[in-house]
Steps between C-alpha positions, in 0.01 A plus 500: 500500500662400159734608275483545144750583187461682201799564361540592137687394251900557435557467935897511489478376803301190561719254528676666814153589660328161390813339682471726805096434546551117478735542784226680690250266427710224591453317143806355266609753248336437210550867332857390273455576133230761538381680190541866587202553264271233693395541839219226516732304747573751716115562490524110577692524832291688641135345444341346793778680791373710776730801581561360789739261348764711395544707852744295718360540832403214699460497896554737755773383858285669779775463738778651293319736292599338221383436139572191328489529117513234232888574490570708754444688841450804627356793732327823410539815668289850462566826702345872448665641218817757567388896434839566372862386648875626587775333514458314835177334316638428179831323703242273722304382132825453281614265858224264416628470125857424650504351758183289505450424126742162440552283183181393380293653682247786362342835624219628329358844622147584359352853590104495395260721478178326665226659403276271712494787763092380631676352804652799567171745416306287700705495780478906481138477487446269761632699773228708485244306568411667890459834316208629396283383176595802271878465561458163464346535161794773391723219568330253323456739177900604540622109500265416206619822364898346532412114388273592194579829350690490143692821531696303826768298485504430897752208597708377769917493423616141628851366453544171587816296450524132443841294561474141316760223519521193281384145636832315630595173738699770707356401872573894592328624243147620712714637792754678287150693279367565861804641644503713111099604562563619916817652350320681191194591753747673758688730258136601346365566864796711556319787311139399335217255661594198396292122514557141330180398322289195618334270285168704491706804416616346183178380400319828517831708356626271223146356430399847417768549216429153373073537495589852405160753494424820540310502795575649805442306776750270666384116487593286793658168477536225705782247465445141458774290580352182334550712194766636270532876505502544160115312498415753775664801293248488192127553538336479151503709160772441272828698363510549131899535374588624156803699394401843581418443868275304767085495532327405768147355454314532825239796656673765360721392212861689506786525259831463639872589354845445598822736478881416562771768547790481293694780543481669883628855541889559555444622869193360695417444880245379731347805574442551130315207414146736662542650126379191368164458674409815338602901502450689813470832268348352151173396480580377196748263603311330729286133500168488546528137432545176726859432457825340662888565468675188560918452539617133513850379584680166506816393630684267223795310511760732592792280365306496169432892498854620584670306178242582289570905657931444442464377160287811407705729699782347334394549125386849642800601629693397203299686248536786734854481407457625129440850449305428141270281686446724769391782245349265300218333761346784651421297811833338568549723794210455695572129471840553641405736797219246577792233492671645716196639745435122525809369577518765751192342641613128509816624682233660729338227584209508296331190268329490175119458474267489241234753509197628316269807550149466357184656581075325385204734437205399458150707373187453312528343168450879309736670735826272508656682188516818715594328832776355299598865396492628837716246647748511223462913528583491894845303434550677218581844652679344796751352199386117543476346179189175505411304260167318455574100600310430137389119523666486849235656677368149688887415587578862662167520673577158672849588616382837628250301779688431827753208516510391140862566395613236713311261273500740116815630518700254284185577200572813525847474461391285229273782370832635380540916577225568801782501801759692534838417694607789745672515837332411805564881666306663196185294551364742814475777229236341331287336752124657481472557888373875456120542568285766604380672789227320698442768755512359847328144465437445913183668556215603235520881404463682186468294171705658178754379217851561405584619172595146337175356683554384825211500775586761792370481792628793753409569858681778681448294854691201342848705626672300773810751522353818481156726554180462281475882389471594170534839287334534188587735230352540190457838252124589471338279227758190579287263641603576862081513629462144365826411619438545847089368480623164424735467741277634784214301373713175430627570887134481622374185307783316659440681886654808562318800613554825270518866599485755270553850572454710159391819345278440143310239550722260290396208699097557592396322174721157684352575840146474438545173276705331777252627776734746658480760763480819372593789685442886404535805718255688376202657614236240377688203713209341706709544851790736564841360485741513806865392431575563910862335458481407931228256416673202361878519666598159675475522876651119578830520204743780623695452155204564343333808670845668515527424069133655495598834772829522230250528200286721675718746561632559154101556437459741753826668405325503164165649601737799693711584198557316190780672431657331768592543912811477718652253709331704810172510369498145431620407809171732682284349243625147617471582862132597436404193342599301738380687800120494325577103443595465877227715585182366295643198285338446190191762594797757490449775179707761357364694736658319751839605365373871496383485854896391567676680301309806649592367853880477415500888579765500206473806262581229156260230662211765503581626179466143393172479675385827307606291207281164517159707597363421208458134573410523816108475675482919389692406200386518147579163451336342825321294357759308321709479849245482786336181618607133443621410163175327306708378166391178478801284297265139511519541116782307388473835221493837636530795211574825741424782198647830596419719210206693739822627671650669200385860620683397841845411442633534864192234625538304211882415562419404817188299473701297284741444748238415747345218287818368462559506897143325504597240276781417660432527871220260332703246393746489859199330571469203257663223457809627331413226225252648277660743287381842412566795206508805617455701158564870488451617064584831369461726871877565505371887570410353850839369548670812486527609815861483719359244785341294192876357449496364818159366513563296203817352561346398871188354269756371271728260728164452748271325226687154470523390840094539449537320162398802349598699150522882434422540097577833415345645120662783312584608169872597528793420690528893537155490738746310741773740553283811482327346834658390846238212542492388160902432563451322746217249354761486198836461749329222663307264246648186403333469123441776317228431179611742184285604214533626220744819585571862322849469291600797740454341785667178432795690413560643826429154709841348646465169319715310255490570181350115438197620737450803376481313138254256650329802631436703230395127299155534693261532228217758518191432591361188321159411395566104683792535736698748697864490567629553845862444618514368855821583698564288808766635795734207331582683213268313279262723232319219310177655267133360496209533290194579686233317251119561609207312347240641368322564825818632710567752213134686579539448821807734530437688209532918580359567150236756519288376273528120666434696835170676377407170316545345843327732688178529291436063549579538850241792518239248301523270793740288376836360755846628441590138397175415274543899308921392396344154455252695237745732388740198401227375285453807319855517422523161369147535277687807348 
């Protein structure tokens, strides 16, 4: 890669930079007596250099984990970015700035926005590759979907810090940076994953931002020790440098621009620098372009720094002593409080650093005026004022790359006005640690993005402290069907086995292009159904069968009277079960009970028996109940519709029940590793009954030691307290997934005011995303974007007109997955 100038005429700066770049370069300064009007020699210094010669970066000290610089030394550091931060956070950053940070020494924190997410997407894809061809392909279509679409600005928040020390003859030089690195790396640990970089890690991070494209996949380096870093960093194309910004000239040519702060707000923190990665409630203030924020501090001289401070605060003080002066310079005061504030802070302990807080966009050539407006716009209405760093643009860029200050510093002192001198204890306030969520990164789930861009991924199983179960709530029209498709389907291409119980046939159009088993009780089935609940209860695992006679119980109490029983009649109806279990084991049937309940010669136990005759052998319902159970779960899908019930309410609240006994008593007989949905959408109706309660809070707590999730579908948090069971499923799931809510709802929900804000911030249905906000048993309520591809969106679409359009290529002969494939086209030809 080289670098080229054009810089016009009348540069009031050349001399400085021309003096600065021979330093780089490593040439005598020949820039004295300059013409400000001329720029041929500057043009002259830099004909014939590769870019690699002005970054300072030489080897790499395997066994230290050290860098070695033309000047200097140093480590670099990156950990998940913070999702906020209170006080016991901000105390453990500032520590690093005061206690760690000594004279000469430099810190440079650098929070970027890595769009190269194809790592990441491929990752995501790749665990899918057991399942079966057609998920396989939805995966494929999503992650091209992510890497290639415009209307996506999908990234990956990284900070990484970088601690550089000048070059000295000191012999404890290496073990005193160590001991500052394991020091650093400890107090990061103590609250965010935390890891030094090796020398391949540079390569691939820093040689990224140096051979800067637009591409999204992550290119893998290897280091060469029999060469310099800074040979190993640059890879071809050149970097064009004028006094408006940066181009690079490689595969996909990019404009880049650089912004300084010069005035920060008067009251900032840590957990306030997340408003400058974008706003979590305006669209409009958000970046849709690769970018970085980057906050550099050095330790001077302190000797130096506290008589230039006493002089001022001297000549302050004494001009604060004359009323006419004080009404005559409006900011007299301000100087004087801040005076005294840092003398306060001296006293305190505290040194004086030089900082600077600058952030680098780049975009294509056309679009860098308005990239430069939004980034201006974002600080702007969090009170920053930035400047552009006009002609500076090469300088800032190079001391915004890991470890540099420890070798640019003193230019850009000599820059005159880019650092600012501060106190060591203010510097935490503007370190750009804040990211966004990344959903739970240890096992592939459900692929999204946050707000400000970053790539989610979210399984429910990835929950070491708590259960799996999830509630979803969502008013009709919010997304809430598509919502739970892609999670259940996402949970299949990556292994799990998926239940779902439903009335409306929201989810037949996924089953037959998956393959699943599809079960209706209606009267065209090809064999009668029998849900005999005796047929699959453990005989070796006590725990077990006694979890399964517990859930059995609160059906039959169900099937007697929905309305509820006593104590007493539960007590008969337990008795009965387990006297047809010790009598005929798993060929017992309901009848069974009857037959007992009749033999208890107890006036309530035959009344109970009078009760349950419709499910017996002379039963209306026999055949649901006699004979073994035939449901056949070898389908890791199984779609149990229920809607040929509706006319039946009392059989359809229990068949429900039923399946979920058979699913369950199912999996006490895997291998407690493969997990498993059990999906119940819009059939609250069935949940109504007394016993129900107690059902599914049994189901509830049961699932995880099976490794398996309740997902529970409604429209409003109101369907959960009108119902005993659906209080339950809500009492005991650890996330609960909201949608897009009615305003009178949210007003009633116990949450902060900040939630409920966040809350009623879901957008309405969009025609590329939908917004969920996903609520973990921690307390945390981050919000996602569920973005389909083209594909996904048809394949969950409940418009009618999609439906029928559907329906009449599938009737043509056409697949499930070859008609959306069709449809697609049509869409795009329009």
């Amino acid at each position: 890669m080289r670098l080229f100038v054009s810089l016009p005429k009348g540069l009031f700066m050349l001399n400085k930079i021309g003096e600065m770049i021979n330093r780089l370069f490593g040439e005598p300064n020949n820039t004295r007596g300059f013409s400000p009007n001329d720029s041929s020699q500057m043009k002259k210094i830099f004909s014939g250099h590769s870019f690699a010669d002005i970054l300072p970066y030489e080897a790499y000290d395997e066994e230290n984990g050290l860098f070695i610089g033309k000047n200097s030394l140093g480590f670099v550091i990156e950990t998940s970015p913070l999702l906020g931060a209170d006080h016991s956070i901000q105390a453990e950053v500032s520590s690093i700035f005061e206690d760690i940070l000594q004279e000469g020494d430099s810190i440079q924190c650098l929070l970027w926005a890595d769009h190269r997410v194809g790592l990441i997407l491929d990752k995501w894809e790749g665990a899918r590759k057991e399942a079966k061809e057609i998920i396989k392909e939805i995966a494929k279509k999503r992650a091209e979907y992510f890497k290639n679409s415009a209307q996506l600005s999908s990234r990956m928040f990284r900070f990484i810090l970088s601690y550089s020390v000048p070059k000295t003859n000191d012999p404890s030089l290496i073990s005193s940076l160590i001991t500052k690195k394991e020091r650093i790396l400890k107090t990061l640990s103590s609250f965010v994953y935390a890891y030094s970089w090796s020398a391949n890690q540079f390569l691939e991070s820093v040689g990224a931002l140096v051979n800067f494209t637009s591409q999204r996949e992550v290119k893998k380096e290897r280091w060469n020790w029999c060469e310099t870093l800074s040979n190993q960093l640059v890879n071809g194309g050149s970097i064009q440098w004028n006094e408006d910004g940066l181009e690079w000239k490689n595969d996909t040519n990019m404009s880049f621009k650089s912004f300084r702060a010069t005035k920060t707000p008067d009251h900032w923190s840590l957990n306030q620098m997340q408003c400058l990665i974008g706003d979590l409630l305006r669209d409009a203030y958000r970046m849709k372009y690769p970018f970085y924020l980057h906050y550099g501090v050095h330790c001077p001289n302190q000797s130096k720094e506290e008589n230039n401070f006493w002089k001022r605060s001297q000549f302050v003080e004494k001009q604060g002593q004359s009323l006419v002066l004080l009404r005559t310079i409006p900011d007299l005061g301000s100087e004087l409080k801040e005076c005294e504030s840092v003398r306060a802070g001296l006293l305190g302990g505290s040194k004086f650093v030089l900082t600077q807080l600058s952030a680098g966009v780049w975009a294509a050539p056309q679009e860098i005026v308005c990239a430069e407006q939004s980034i201006k716009s974002l600080f702007r209405i969090n009170q920053f004022t930035v400047v552009e760093n006009h002609y500076l643009h090469l300088p800032q860029f190079l001391a915004s790359l890991p470890m540099t200050w420890a070798e640019y510093v003193s230019d850009l002192k000599s820059l005159g006005g880019l650092l600012k001198t501060t106190l060591a204890c203010e510097c935490v306030n503007l370190v750009p640690m804040q990211g966004e969520w990344q959903g739970t990164v240890n096992s592939p789930g459900m692929l999204m993005l946050g707000r400000r861009g970053q790539v989610i991924n979210w399984n429910p199983f990835d929950n070491k402290g708590g259960n799996y179960n999830i509630v979803v709530i969502g008013r009709s029209g919010s997304g809430k069907s598509v919502f739970m498709q892609d999670l259940l389907l996402s949970g299949l291409g990556t292994g799990a086995k998926v239940f779902i119980l439903e009335v409306g046939r929201s989810f037949e159009k996924m089953c037959d292009l998956v393959g699943g088993q599809h079960i209706e009780f209606s009267k065209e089935s090809p064999s009668p159904i029998c849900l005999n609940p005796f047929t699959h209860i453990s005989k070796e695992d006590e725990d077990a069968r006694n979890e399964s006679f517990s859930a059995l119980k609160s059906i039959i109490s169900c099937m007697v009277d929905p309305a509820g029983t006593t104590r007493h009649q539960d007590g008969l109806i337990e008795m009965a079960i387990r006297q047809a279990w010790d009598k005929k084991y798993n060929q017992a049937t309901i009848t069974d009970v009857v037959d007992s309940l009749y033999a208890c010669q107890d006036g309530v136990a035959n009344t109970i028996a009078v009760m349950l005759m419709s499910y017996t052998k002379q039963g209306v319902y026999a055949k649901y109940f006699e004979g073994e159970n035939n449901i056949n779960f070898t389908n890791p899908m199984v779609l149990i519709e229920l809607e040929e019930l509706k006319d039946k309410k009392d059989l359809q609240a229990v068949v429900l029940q039923l399946c979920i006994m058979t699913i369950t008593n199912k999996a006490l007989l895997g291998d407690r590793k493969t997990p498993f949905y059990i999906c119940i959408d819009e059939a609250w109706d069935l949940l109504r009954a007394k016993q129900s309660s107690s059902f599914i809070e049994t189901l509830a707590r049961r699932l995880r030691k099976y490794y398996g999730s309740l997902v529970i579908g409604t429209q409003g948090f109101e369907e959960f307290f009108n119902s005993p069971g659906a209080q339950a499923a809500f009492d005991n799931s650890d996330w609960m997934c909201l949608l897009k809510q009615k305003d009178t709802s949210i007003s009633k929900l116990n949450f902060s005011e900040h939630k409920k804000k966040m809350l009623e911030s879901l957008s309405s249905p969009h025609e590329d995303f939908r917004e969920v906000m996903i609520c973990d048993a921690d307390g945390g309520y981050p919000i996602a974007r569920i973005v389909l591809d083209p594909f996904s969106k048809l394949l969950y679409s409940t418009k009618p007109e999609e439906y029928s359009r559907l329906k009449e290529l599938t009737q043509l002969g056409m697949s499930t997955s070859a008609a959306i494939n069709h449809m697609v086209g049509e869409y795009a030809a329009r």
